[in-house]
C-alpha positions as CSV (number, residue, x, y, z in Angstrom):
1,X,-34.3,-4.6,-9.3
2,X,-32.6,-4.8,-5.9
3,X,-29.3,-6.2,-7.8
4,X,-29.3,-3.8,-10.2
5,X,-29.7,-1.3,-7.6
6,X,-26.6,-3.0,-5.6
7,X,-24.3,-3.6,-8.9
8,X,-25.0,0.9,-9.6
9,X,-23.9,1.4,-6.3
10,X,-20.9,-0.4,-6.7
11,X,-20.2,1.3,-9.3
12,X,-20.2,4.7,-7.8
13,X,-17.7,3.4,-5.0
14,X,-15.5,1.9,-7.4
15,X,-15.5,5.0,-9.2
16,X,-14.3,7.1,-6.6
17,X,-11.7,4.8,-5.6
18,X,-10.3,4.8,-8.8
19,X,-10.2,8.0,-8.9
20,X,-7.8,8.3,-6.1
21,X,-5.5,5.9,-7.5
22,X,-2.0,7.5,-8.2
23,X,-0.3,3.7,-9.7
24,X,-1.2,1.2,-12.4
25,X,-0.8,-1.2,-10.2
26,X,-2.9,0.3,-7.7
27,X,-5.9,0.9,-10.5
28,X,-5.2,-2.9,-11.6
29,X,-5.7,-4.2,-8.1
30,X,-8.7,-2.8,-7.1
31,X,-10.7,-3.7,-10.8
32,X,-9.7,-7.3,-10.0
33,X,-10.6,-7.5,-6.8
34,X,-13.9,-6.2,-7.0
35,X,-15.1,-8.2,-9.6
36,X,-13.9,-11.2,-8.0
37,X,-15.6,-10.0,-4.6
38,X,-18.9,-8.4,-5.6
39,X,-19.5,-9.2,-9.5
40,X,-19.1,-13.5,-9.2
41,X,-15.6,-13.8,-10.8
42,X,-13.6,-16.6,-10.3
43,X,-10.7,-15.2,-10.8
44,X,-10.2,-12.1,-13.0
45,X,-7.2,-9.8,-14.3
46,X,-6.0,-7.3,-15.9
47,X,-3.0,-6.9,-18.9
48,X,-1.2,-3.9,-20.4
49,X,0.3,-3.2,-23.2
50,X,4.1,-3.0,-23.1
51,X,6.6,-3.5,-24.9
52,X,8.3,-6.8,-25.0
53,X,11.0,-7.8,-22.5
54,X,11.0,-11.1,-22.2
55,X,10.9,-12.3,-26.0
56,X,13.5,-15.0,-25.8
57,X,11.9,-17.1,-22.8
58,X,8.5,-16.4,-23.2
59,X,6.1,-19.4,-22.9
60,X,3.9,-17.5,-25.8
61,X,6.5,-17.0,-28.5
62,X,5.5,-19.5,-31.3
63,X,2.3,-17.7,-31.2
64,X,3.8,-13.7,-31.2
65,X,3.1,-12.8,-34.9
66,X,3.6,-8.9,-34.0
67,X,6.6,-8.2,-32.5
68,X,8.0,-5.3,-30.4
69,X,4.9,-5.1,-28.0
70,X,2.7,-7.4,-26.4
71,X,0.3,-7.7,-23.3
72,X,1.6,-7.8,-19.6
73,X,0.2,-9.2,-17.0
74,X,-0.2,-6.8,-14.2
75,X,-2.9,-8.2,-11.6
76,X,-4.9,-11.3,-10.8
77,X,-7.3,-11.8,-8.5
78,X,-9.1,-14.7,-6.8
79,X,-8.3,-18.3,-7.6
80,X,-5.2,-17.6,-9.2
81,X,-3.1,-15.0,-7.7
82,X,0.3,-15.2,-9.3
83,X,1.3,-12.9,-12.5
84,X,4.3,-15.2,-13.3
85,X,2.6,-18.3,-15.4
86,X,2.1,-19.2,-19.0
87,X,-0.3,-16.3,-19.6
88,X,2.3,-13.4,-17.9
89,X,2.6,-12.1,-21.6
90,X,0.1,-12.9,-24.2
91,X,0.8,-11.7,-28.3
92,X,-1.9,-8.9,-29.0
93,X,-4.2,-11.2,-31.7
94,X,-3.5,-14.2,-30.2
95,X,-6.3,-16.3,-28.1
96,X,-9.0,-14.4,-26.6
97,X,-7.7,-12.0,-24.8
98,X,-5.0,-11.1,-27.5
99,X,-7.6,-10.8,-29.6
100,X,-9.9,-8.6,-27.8
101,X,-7.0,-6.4,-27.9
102,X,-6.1,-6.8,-31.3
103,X,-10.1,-6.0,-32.7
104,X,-10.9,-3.8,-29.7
105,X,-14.0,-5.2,-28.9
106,X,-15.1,-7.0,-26.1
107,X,-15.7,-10.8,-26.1
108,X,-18.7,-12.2,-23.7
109,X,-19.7,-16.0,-23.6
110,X,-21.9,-17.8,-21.4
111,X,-20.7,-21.2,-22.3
112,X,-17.2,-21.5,-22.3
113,X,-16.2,-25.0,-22.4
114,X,-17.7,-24.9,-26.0
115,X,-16.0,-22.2,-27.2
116,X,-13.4,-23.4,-29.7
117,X,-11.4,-19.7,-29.0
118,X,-10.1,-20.9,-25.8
119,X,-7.3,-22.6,-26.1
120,X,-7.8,-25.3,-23.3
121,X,-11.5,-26.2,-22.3
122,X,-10.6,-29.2,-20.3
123,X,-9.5,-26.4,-18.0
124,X,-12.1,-24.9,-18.3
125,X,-14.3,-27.8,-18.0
126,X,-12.4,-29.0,-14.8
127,X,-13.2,-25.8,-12.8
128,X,-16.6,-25.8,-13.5
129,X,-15.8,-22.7,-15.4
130,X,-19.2,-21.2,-17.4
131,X,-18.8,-17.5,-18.5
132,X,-16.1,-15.3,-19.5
133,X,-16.0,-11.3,-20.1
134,X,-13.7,-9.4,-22.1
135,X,-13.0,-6.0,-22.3
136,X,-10.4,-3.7,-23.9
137,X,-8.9,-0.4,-21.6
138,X,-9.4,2.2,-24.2
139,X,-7.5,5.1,-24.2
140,X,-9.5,7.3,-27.0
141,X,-9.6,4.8,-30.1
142,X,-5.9,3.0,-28.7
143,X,-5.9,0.2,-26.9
144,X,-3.8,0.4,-23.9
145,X,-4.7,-3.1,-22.2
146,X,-7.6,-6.0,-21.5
147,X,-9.4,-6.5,-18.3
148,X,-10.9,-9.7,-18.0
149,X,-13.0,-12.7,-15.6
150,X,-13.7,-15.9,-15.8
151,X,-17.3,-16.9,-13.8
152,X,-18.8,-20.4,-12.7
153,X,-22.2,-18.4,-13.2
154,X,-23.8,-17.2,-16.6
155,X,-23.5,-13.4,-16.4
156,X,-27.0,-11.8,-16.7
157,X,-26.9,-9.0,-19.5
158,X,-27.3,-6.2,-17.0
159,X,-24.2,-7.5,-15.1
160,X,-22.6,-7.4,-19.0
161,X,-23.7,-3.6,-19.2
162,X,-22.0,-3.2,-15.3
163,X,-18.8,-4.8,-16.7
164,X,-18.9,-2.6,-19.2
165,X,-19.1,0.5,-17.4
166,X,-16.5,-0.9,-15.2
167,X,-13.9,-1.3,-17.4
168,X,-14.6,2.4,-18.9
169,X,-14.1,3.8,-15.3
170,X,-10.8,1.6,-15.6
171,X,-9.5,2.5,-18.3
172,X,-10.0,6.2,-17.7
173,X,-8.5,5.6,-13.9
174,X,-5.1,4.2,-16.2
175,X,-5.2,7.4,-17.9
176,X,-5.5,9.4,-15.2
177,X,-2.5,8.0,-13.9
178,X,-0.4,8.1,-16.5
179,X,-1.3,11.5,-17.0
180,X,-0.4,12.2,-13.4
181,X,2.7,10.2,-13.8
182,X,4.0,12.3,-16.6
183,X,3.5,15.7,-14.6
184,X,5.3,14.8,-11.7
185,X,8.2,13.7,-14.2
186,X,7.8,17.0,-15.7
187,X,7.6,18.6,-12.4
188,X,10.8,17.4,-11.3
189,X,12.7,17.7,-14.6
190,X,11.7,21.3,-14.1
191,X,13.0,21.7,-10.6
192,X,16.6,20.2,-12.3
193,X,16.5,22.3,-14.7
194,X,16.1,25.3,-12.5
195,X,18.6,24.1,-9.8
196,X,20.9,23.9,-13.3
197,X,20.6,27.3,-14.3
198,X,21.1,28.7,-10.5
199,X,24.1,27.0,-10.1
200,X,25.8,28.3,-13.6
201,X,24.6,31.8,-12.6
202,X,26.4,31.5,-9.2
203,X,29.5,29.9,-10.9
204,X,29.7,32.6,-13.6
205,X,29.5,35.7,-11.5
206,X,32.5,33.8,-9.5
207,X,30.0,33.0,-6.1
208,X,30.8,30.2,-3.6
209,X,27.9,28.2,-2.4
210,X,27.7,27.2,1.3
211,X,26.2,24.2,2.7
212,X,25.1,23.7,6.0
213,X,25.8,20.6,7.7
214,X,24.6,19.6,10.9
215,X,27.2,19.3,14.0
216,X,27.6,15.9,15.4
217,X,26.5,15.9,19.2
218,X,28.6,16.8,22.1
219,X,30.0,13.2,23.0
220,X,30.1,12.1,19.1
């Protein structure tokens, strides 16, 4: 069909966007702003998994069962914006999207406001909220963080299978980075290292090194 047609060419851009990405934060932003732009969202974002940092203050603590790491939230997109509130950290295993981290399966329901895993369906209710999709960032068989939306539409099972291929693209876009992240840190370690060892061979054969500096104009 012709939305199908549109959703696997969104796909493809998305894909090659991603790949380009060289930050999380970059990778989260784009996810979360496509599906609130071209896949119905009404708002959507995306958590990692960190370690805590915030354990004494954090809005979530009575239910943090774990300990030591938890989910951060890096992005939001559409009606809510902020990544301060409530939900900045959630305990991995608690509510749904703790729990989509915590069983590493994805969580899709077309009728929200019944849904006795969300914690507050008066909310729900209140925005006219009916559909929300899950999905953990899988980095081989570890979880590594959740992407999710919340819709005013029911989402159509081929949109389901387009989420789903989505957040794979995501997840390997997070990896990527990483990945990227740790060769430039190797990179420069490298160059320090080098630089290290050149400056103990001068010292030790008893050389002077010699830096130019620039002169200062004329009427300094």
């Amino acid at each position: 069909t012709w939305a199908m047609n549109q959703e696997l060419l969104a796909i493809s851009e998305v894909q090659n966007t991603l790949i380009a990405c060289r930050t999380e934060d970059e990778v989260s932003k784009i996810i979360t702003m496509v599906l609130t732009q071209q896949f119905g969202a009404y708002f959507a974002r995306v958590w990692l998994r960190r370690p805590g940092d915030i354990c004494p203050e954090c809005p979530m603590r009575g239910h943090c069962t774990i300990g030591g790491e938890c989910l951060h939230l890096i992005e939001s997109a559409g009606y809510y914006t902020h990544t301060d509130g409530n939900h900045r950290r959630i305990p991995v295993g608690a509510f749904k999207i703790g729990q989509i981290a915590n069983e590493a399966s994805p969580v899709i329901c077309n009728d929200i406001v019944k849904d006795e895993r969300l914690h507050d369906r008066e909310w729900a209710e209140s925005h006219e909220l009916q559909s929300f999709a899950g999905f953990p960032l899988m980095s081989g068989s570890e979880v590594i963080g959740v992407v999710a939306m919340f819709s005013q539409q029911r989402l159509a099972p081929h949109l389901q299978e387009t989420l789903s291929i989505l957040t794979r693209l995501t997840a390997e876009a997070l990896c990527n980075v990483q990945q990227f992240e740790e060769l430039q840190q190797a990179r420069t370690q490298a160059e320090a290292a080098n630089i290290s060892k050149l400056l103990d061979r001068i010292l030790k054969e008893g050389g002077s090194i010699n830096i130019d500096l620039p002169q200062p104009p004329e009427d300094y």
